[in-house]
VOLUMKOL-573269 format. One line per field, with one value per residue (C-alpha): x, y, z; residue number from 0; residue in one letter. Coordinates in steps of 0.02 Angstrom, whole numbers, plus 32768, in hexadecimal, padded with zeros to 4 digits. Example, Ala and Ser with C-alpha at 12.3 -4.5 7.8 and 13.67 -1.06 7.14 Angstrom:
<rs>
u	c(8267,82AC)
v	c(7F1F,7FCB)
w	c(8186,8165)
pos	c(0,1)
code	c(a,s)
</rs>
This chain:
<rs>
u	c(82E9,8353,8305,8317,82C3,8234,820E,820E,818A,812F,8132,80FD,806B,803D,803D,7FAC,7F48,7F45,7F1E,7E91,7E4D,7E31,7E01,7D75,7CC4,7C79,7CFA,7CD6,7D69,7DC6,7E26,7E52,7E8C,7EFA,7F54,7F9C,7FCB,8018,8091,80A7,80E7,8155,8197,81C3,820F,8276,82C6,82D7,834F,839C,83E6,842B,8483,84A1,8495,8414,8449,8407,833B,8358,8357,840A,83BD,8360,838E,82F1,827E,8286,8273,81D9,81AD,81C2,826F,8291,8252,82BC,834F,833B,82FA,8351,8323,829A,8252,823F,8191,81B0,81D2,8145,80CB,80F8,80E4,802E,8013,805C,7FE7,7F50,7F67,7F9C,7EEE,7E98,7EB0,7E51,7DF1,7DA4,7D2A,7CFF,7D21,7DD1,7DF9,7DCC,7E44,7EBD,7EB0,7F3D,7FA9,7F74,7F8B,803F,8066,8049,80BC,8135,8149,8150,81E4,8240,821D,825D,82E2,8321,82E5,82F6,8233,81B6,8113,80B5,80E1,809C,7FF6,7FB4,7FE8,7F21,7F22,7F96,7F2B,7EA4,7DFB,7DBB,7CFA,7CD1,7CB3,7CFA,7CD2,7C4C,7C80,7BB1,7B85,7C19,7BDB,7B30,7B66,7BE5,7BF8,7C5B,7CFF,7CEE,7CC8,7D63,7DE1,7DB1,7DB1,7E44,7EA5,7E71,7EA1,7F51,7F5A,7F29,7FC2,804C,800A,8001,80BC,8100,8107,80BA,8125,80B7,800E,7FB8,7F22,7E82,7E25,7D77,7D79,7CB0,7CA7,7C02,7BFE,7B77,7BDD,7B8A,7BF8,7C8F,7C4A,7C7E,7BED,7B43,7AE8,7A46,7A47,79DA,79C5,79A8,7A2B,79E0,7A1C,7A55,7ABE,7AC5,7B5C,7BB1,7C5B,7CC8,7D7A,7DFD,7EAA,7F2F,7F8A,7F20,7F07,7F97,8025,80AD,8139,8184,8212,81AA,8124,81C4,821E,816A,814D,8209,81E1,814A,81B3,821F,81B2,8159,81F9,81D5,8278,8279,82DE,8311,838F,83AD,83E8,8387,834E,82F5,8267,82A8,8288,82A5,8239,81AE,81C9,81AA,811E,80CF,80D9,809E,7FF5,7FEB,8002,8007,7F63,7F16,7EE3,7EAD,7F6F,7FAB,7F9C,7FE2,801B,8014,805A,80F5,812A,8164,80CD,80FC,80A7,8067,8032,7FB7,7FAF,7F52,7FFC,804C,7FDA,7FCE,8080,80AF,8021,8042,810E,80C6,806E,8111,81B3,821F,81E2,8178,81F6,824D,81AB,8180,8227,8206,8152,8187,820C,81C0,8130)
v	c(7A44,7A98,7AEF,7BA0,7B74,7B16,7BD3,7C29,7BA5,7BBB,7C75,7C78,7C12,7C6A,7D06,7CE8,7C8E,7D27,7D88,7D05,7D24,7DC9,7DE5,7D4E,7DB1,7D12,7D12,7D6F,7D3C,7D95,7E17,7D92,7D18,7D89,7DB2,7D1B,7CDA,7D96,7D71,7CC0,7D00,7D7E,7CFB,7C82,7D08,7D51,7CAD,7C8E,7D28,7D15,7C5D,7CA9,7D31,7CF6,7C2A,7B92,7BB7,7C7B,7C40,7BF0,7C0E,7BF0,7BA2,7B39,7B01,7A98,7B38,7BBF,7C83,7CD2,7D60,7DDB,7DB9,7DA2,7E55,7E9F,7E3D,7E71,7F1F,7F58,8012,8021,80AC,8066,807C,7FD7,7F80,7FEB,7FB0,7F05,7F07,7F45,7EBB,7E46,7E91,7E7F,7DC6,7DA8,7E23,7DB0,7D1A,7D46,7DDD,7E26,7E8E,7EC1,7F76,7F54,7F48,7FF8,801B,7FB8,7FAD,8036,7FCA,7F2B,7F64,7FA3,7F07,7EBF,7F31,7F27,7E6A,7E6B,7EEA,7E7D,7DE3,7E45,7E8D,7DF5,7D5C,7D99,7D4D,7DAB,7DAE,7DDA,7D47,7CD3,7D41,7DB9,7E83,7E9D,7E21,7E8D,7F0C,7EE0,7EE2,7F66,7F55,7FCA,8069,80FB,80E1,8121,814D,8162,80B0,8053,8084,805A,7FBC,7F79,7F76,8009,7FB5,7F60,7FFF,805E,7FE1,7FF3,80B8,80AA,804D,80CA,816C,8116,80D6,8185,81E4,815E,8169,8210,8218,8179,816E,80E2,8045,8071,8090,80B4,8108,80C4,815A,8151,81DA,81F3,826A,8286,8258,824D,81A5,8121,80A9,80FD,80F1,8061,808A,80DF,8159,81CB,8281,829B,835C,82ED,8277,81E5,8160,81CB,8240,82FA,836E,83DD,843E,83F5,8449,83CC,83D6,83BE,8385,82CE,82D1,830B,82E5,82BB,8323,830A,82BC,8249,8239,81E0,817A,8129,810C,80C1,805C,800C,800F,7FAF,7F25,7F04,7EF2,7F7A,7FBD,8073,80A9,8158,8182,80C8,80AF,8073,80F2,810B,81A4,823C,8303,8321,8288,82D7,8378,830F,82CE,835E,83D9,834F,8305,83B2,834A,83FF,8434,83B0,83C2,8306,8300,83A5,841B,84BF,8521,85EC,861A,867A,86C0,8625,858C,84E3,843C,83AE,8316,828B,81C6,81CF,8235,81AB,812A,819F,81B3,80F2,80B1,8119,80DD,8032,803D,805F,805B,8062,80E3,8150,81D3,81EA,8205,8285,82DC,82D0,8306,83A6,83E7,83ED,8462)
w	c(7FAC,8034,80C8,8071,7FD1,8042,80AE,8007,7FC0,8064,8088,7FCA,7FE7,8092,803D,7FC2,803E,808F,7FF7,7FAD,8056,8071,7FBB,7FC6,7FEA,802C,80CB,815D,81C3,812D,81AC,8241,8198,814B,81D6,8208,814A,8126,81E6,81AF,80FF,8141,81C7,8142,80D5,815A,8199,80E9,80D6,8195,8148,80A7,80FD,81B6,81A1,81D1,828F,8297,829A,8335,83DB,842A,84CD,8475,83CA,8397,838B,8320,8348,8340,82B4,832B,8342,8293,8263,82F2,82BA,8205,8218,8292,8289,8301,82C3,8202,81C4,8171,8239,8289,820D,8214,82D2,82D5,825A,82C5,8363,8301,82E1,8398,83AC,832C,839D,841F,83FD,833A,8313,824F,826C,828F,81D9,81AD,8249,81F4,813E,8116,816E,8127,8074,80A6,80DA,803A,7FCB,8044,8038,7F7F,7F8E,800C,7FBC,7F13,7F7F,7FE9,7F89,7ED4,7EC3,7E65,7EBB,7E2C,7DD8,7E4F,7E62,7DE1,7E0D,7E17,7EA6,7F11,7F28,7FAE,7F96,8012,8039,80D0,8115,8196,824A,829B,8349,8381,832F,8384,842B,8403,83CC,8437,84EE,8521,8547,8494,844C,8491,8470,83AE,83C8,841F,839C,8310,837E,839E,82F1,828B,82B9,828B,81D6,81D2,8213,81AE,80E4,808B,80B9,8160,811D,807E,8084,803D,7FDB,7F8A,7F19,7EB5,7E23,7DC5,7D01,7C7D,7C49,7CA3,7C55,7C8C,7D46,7DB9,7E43,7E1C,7E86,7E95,7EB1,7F4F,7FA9,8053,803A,80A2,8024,7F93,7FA4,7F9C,7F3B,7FC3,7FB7,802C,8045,8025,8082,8002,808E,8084,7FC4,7F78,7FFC,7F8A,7F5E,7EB2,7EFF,7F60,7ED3,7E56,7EEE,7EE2,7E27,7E2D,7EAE,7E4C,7DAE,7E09,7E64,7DCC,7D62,7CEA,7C94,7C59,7BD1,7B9A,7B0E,7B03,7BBF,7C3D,7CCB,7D61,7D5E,7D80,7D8B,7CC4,7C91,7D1A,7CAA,7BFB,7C52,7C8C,7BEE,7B9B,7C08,7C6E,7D08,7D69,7D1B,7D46,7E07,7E13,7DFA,7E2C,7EC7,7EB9,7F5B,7F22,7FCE,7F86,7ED2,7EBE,7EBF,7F01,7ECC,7F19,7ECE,7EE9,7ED5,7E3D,7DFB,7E25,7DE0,7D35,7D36,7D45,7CC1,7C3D,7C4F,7C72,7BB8,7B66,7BD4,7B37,7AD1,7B49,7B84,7ADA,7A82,7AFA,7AE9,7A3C,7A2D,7AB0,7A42,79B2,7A19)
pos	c(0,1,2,3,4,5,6,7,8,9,10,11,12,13,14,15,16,17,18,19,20,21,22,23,24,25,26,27,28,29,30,31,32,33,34,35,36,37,38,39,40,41,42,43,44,45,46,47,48,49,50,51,52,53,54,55,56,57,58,59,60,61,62,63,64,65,66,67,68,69,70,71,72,73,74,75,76,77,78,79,80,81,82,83,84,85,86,87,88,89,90,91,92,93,94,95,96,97,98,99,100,101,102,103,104,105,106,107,108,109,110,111,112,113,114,115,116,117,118,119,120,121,122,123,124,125,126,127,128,129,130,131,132,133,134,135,136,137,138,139,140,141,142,143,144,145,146,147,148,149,150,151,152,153,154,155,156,157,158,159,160,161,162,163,164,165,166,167,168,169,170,171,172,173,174,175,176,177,178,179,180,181,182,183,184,185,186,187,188,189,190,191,192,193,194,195,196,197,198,199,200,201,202,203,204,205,206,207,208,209,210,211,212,213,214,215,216,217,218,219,220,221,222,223,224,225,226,227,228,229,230,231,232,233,234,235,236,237,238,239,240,241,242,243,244,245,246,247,248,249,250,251,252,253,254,255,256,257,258,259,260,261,262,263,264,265,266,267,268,269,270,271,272,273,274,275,276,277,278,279,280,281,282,283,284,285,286,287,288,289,290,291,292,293,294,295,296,297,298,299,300,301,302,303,304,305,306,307,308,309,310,311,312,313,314,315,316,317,318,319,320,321,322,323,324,325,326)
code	c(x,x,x,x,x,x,x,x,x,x,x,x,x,x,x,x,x,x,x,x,x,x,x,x,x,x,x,x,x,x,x,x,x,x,x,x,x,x,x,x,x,x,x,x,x,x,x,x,x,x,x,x,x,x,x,x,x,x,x,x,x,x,x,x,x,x,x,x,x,x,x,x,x,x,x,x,x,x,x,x,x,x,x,x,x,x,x,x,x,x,x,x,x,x,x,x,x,x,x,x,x,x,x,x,x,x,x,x,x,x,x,x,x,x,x,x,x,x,x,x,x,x,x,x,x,x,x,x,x,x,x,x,x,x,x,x,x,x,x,x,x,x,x,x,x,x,x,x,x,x,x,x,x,x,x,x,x,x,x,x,x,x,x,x,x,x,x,x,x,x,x,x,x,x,x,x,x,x,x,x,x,x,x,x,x,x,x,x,x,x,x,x,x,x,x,x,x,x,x,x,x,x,x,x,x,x,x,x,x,x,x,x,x,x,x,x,x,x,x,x,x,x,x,x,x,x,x,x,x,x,x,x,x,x,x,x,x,x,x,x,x,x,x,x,x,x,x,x,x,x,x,x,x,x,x,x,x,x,x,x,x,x,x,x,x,x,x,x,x,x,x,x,x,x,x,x,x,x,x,x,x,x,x,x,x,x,x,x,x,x,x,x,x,x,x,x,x,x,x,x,x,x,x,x,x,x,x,x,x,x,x,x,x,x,x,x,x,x,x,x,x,x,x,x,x,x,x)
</rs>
């Protein structure tokens, strides 16, 4: 085994430590954990793909040959755009295991679990991308997605719970943090959402509550204004360059009058007069500020969208064209 095939192995191996870790509800040290096996992963990976394209000599240092570069280098050497949500977000990763060293508490992860979860897809694209290796062959798809067990942060019980300079740094980190995802698509961050509807189905239900007027440790049912903005931020453009993407990863091949295709603004429109994906405002959001409405869409569109092609990726789209003309 060559030294290539050895930093695949590895980075392959680093990467699901870092996954069984954060995903394992006995381990506490679950954030600090992943951290450094997600930078050794990508480390391995890179060097990896700096060898095939650039040779054995481009990992090391040229003043001093018997050490290797450091991830940092690596990602600035490989992505060189600076301003790549892809770079920035493997840069805060990389702070937060230099952070993790030395200084951790547990509300850093909901600081940082957009980020952390971007991470993740991002190395199964690159790995895809660089390496040819499927990810979701060596660990399930279901695996992928961490297991998220925490909630917002309370800027009153912070202070009463750390000492102030402890309590600012972690309030400092989410105020510099929440405007990069807002600015920055999802190879930055993806948002975490915990979305609760009320059914009579308990068996459709993953959690179970109790209606309760005071709300001390039930809850109460209030209307709350949404902002489309936050729950429906895709544009239909954005909303396919997604489902492909996820098509892609997990080697799904579409097919549509017998050639193979990639998602695209008349397959949306199958789609849609055929699930009402408009109608549907889990899905949809509808802007009425001209004659004209514009739509928005949400990552359940996208989930809805890829599922039902991941059913049937041969058939799907020409049954719908099918089933639509004959309407």
């Amino acid at each position: 085994m060559n030294t290539y095939e050895r930093l695949i192995d590895k980075a392959k191996e680093a990467f699901v430590m870092s996954i069984e870790i954060y995903n394992k509800p006995s381990i506490r040290y679950r954030l600090e954990g992943f951290s450094f096996f997600i930078c050794n992963a990508w480390e391995l990976m890179l060097k990896a793909y700096m060898i095939k394209k650039f040779g054995d000599e481009s990992i090391y240092y040229h003043d001093n040959p018997g050490r290797t570069i450091s991830l940092d280098r690596c990602v600035q050497k490989v992505f060189s755009n600076e301003k790549a949500p892809l770079r920035k977000n493997l840069e805060k990763i990389i702070e937060l295991r230099n952070t993790s060293t030395h200084f951790i508490t547990e509300e850093y992860e909901a600081v940082y679990v957009p980020l952390l979860q971007a991470c993740v897809f991002n190395f199964v694209d690159k790995m895809m991308e660089f390496h040819e290796v499927d990810m979701t062959q060596v660990i399930p798809e279901n695996f992928i997605t961490l297991s998220v067990r925490l909630k917002s942060l309370n800027e009153t019980e912070i202070k009463g719970k750390y000492t102030e300079q402890v309590a600012e740094r972690i309030l400092t980190a989410q105020r510099n943090l929440e405007p990069m995802i807002e600015n920055n698509n999802n190879a930055f961050a993806i948002r975490v959402e915990h979305l609760h509807y009320a059914t009579k189905k308990k068996s459709e239900a993953t959690e179970l509550y109790h209606i309760d007027k005071d709300a001390v440790e039930g809850v109460r049912i209030i209307k709350e204004l949404k902002d489309p903005n936050e729950t429906h931020k895709y544009s239909l453009k954005t909303c396919l360059e997604e489902v492909n993407k996820r098509l892609s990863r997990n080697g799904i091949v579409v097919y549509f009058n017998g050639n193979q295709v990639k998602i695209n603004n008349y397959h949306f429109r199958l789609m849609n007069d055929y699930f009402k994906i408009k109608e549907n405002e889990k899905f949809c959001y509808v802007y009425q500020v001209s004659t004209q409405p514009q739509y928005s869409y949400s990552q359940q569109a996208i989930d809805f969208i890829y599922d039902e092609l991941r059913k049937a990726p041969n058939t799907l789209l020409d049954d719908l064209k099918e089933r639509c003309a004959k309407k």
